[in-house]
C-alpha positions in Angstrom: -56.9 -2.0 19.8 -56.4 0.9 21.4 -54.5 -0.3 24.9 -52.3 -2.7 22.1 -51.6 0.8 20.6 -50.7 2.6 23.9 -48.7 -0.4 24.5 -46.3 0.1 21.7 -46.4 3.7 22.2 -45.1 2.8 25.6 -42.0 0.4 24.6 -41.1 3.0 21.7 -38.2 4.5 23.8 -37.5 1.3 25.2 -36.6 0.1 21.7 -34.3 3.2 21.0 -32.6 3.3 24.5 -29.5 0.3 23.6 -28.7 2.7 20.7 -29.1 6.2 22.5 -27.0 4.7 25.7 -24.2 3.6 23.2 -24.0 7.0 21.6 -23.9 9.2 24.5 -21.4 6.3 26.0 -19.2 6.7 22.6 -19.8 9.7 21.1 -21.1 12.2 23.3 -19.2 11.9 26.5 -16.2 11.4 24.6 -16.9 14.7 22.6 -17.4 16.6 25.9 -14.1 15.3 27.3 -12.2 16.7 24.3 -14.4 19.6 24.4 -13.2 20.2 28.4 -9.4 19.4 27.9 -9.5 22.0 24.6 -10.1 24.8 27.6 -7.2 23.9 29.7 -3.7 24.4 29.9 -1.1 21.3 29.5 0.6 20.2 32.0 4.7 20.3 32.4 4.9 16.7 31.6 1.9 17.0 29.0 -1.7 16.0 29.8 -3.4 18.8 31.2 -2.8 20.9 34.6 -4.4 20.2 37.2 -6.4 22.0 38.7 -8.2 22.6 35.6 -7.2 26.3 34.4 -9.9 27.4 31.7 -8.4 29.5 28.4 -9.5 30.0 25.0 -5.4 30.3 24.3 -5.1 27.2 21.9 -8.2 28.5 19.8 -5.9 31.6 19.9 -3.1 29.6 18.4 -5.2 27.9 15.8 -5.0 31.2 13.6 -1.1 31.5 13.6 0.2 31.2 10.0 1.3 28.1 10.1 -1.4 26.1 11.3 -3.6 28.0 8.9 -1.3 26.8 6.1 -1.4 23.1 7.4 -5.7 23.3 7.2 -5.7 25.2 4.0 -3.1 22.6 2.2 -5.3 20.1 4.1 -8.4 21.0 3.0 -6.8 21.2 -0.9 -5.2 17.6 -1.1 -8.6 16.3 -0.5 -10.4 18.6 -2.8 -7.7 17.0 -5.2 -8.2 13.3 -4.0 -12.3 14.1 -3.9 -12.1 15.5 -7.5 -9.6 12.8 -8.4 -12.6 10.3 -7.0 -15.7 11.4 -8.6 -14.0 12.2 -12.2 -12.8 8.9 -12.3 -15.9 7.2 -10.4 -18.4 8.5 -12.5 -17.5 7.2 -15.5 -17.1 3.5 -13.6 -20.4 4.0 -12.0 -22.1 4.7 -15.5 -20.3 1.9 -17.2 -21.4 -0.7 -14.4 -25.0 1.2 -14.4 -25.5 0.5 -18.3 -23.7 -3.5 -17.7 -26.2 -6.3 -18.4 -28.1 -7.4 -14.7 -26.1 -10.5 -14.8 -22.6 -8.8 -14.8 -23.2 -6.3 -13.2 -22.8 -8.0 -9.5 -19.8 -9.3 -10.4 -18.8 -5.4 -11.0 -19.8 -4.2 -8.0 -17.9 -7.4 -6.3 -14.7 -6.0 -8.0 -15.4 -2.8 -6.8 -16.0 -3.8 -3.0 -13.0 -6.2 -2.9 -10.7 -3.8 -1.3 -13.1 -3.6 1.2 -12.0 -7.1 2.8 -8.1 -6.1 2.9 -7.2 -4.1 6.0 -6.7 -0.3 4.9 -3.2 -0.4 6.4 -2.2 -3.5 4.8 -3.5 -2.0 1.4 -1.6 1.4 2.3 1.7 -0.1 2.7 1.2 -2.6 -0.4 0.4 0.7 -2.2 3.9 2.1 -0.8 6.0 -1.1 -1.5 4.8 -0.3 -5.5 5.9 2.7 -5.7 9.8 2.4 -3.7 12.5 3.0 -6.0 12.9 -0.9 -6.1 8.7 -1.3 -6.2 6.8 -2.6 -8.9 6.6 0.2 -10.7 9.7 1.3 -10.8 10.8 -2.4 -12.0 8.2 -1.9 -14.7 9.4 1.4 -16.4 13.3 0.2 -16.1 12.4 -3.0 -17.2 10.7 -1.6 -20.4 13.3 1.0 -20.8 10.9 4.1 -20.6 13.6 5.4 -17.6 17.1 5.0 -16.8 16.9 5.6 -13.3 14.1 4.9 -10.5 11.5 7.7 -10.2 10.6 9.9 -6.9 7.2 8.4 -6.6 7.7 7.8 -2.8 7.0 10.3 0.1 5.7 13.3 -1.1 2.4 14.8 -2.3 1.8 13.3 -5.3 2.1 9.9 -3.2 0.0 10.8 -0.6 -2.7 11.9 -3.2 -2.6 8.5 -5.4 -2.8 6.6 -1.8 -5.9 9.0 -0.6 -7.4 8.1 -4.2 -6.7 4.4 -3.9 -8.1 4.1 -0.3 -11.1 6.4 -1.0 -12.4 5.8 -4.5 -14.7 3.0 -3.9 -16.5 5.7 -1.3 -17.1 7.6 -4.4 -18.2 5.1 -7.3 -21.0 3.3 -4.9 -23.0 6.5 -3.9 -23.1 7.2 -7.5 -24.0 3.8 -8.8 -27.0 3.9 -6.7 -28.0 7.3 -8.2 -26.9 6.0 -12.2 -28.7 3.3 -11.5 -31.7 4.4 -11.1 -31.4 7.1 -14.2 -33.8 6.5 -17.2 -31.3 6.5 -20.0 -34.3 7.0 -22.5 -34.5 10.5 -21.5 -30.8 11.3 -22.9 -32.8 9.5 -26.1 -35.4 11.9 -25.8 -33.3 15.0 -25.2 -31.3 13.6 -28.8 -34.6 13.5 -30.4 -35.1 17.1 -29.3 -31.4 18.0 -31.3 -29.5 18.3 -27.8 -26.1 16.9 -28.5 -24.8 14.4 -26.1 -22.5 17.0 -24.1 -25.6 19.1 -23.0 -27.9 16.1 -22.1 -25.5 15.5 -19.9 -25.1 18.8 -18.4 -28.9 19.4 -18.8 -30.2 16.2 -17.9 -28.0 12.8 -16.7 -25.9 15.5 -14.0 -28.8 16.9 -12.6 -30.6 13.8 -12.0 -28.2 11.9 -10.3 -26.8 14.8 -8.8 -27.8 13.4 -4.8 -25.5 10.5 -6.1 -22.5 13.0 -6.8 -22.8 14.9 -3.6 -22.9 12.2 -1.8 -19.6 10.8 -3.1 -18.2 14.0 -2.3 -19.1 14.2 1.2 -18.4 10.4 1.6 -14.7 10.8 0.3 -13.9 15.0 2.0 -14.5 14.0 5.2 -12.5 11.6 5.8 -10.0 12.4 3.3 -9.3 16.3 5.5 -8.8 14.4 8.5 -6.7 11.7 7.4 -3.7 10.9 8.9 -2.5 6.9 8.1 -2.0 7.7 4.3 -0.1 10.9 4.9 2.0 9.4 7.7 3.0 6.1 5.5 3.2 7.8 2.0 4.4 11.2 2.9 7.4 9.5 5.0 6.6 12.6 7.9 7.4 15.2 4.6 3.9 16.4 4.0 2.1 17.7 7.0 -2.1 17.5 7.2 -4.2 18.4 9.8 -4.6 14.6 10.5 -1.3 14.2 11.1 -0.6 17.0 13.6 -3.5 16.4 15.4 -1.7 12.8 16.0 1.5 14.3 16.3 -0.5 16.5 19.2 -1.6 13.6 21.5 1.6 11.2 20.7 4.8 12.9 20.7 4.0 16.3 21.6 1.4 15.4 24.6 -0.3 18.9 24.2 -3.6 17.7 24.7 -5.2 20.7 24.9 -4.3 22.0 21.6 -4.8 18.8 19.9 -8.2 18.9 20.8 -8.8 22.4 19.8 -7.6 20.9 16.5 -9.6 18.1 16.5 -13.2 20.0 17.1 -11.8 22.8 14.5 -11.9 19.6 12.4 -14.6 18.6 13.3 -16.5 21.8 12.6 -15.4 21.6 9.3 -17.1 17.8 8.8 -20.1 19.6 10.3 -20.7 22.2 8.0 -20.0 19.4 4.9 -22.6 17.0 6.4 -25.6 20.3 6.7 -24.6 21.3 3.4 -24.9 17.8 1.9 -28.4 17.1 4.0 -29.8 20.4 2.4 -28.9 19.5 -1.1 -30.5 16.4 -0.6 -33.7 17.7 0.6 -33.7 19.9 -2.0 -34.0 17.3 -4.5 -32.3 17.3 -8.0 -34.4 18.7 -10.8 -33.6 18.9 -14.9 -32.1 22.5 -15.9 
């Protein structure tokens, strides 16, 4: 019993070693690299100079005014699209929560088909429907509610809707799962006790699935502040997020240093939304 135990013991890190080699392969070593080239200067021809010159310059440059404006505008649009998501989500997850067990697969099946449709391919069938000679714009002529074809292409308000169409099944699963396992007798109970339905809700449902709802916001933020597919095909170049310069950065700028400040700026930012989602979790949620 005991050597079969120090046996097992033994091939423990075995066992892990495939999956630590591919991180530190993937993740880590990449994530030095960009942490090295962020300290450099760039080279005439872009790249970086060699011999490698150490500065903190491009951190410098992070705080000018206009790069400040690009993360700040950034870090609103997906507050929007996150809010957007979970407003809208909620509501789906409760109505596929309370469905009978026999259709409520074939709910969740609706809800994962974008899943099987490249996110590209969906982006662009998003932007055909909404050119001046898209679907939509066919609709509303067609039916006489406009004259002429709507603006709905390359600016904000289409880069928001795409962010919303991409992201919004990140945001109704997490909460499903935490619906799902709700008691619905307790918002009975709380009516028994002469709460109204609005503060069961507040008082009781929210709290309780709570992990579900932070979950769907961290799931839909992060990737949502760093996006830069959506914004480049929606936006037409006209609205700028941190995504997108950090692409424009390493493409046509070739100022690889600074991109890569950018990019662990960025990634600082995921960071601090990932700690802040594990310590609501652990917390746990509890009725008010």
């Amino acid at each position: 019993m005991t050597g079969g135990s120090e046996n097992r013991s033994r091939r423990g890190p075995l066992l892990v070693l495939p999956a630590a080699a591919y991180l530190v392969v993937f993740f880590v070593l990449p994530l030095v690299l960009v942490l090295v080239i962020s300290f450099v200067e760039r080279g005439r021809a872009g790249g970086v100079r060699t011999p490698l010159v150490p500065t903190i310059a491009y951190y410098i440059r992070l705080f000018d005014p206009l790069y400040i404006g690009i993360f700040l505008k950034s870090v609103r649009i997906a507050l929007l699209v996150t809010g957007v998501c979970v407003l809208t989500g909620y509501p789906l997850g409760v109505f596929i929560g309370r469905a009978p067990a026999r259709v409520r697969s074939s709910l969740m099946m609706l809800v994962m088909i974008p899943f099987w449709t490249n996110f590209l391919v969906r982006t662009y069938a998003m932007k055909q429907l909404l050119a001046a000679e898209g679907g939509v714009n066919g609709l509303l002529l067609g039916i006489g509610l406009i004259q002429e074809p709507l603006s709905l292409i390359f600016n904000e308000f289409s880069v928001v809707l795409g962010l919303v169409y991409g992201y919004l099944p990140f945001a109704v699963l997490p909460m499903y799962a935490s619906i799902e396992k709700f008691d619905l007798s307790l918002m009975e109970a709380a009516s028994d006790l002469g709460a109204n339905l609005r503060r069961a809700f507040l008082r009781i449902m929210l709290p309780l699935t709570l992990p579900g709802v932070v979950a769907a916001v961290v799931l839909v933020f992060v990737p949502v502040v760093g996006a830069f597919i959506t914004p480049d095909i929606m936006g037409g170049g006209k609205v700028e997020m941190i995504g997108t310069l950090i692409n424009r950065q390493f493409g046509v700028a070739r100022n690889w240093p600074f991109g890569s400040a950018m990019s662990l700026a960025l990634m600082l930012m995921v960071v601090v939304g990932v700690i802040y989602y594990f310590r609501t979790a652990d917390e746990g949620a509890r009725p008010l």
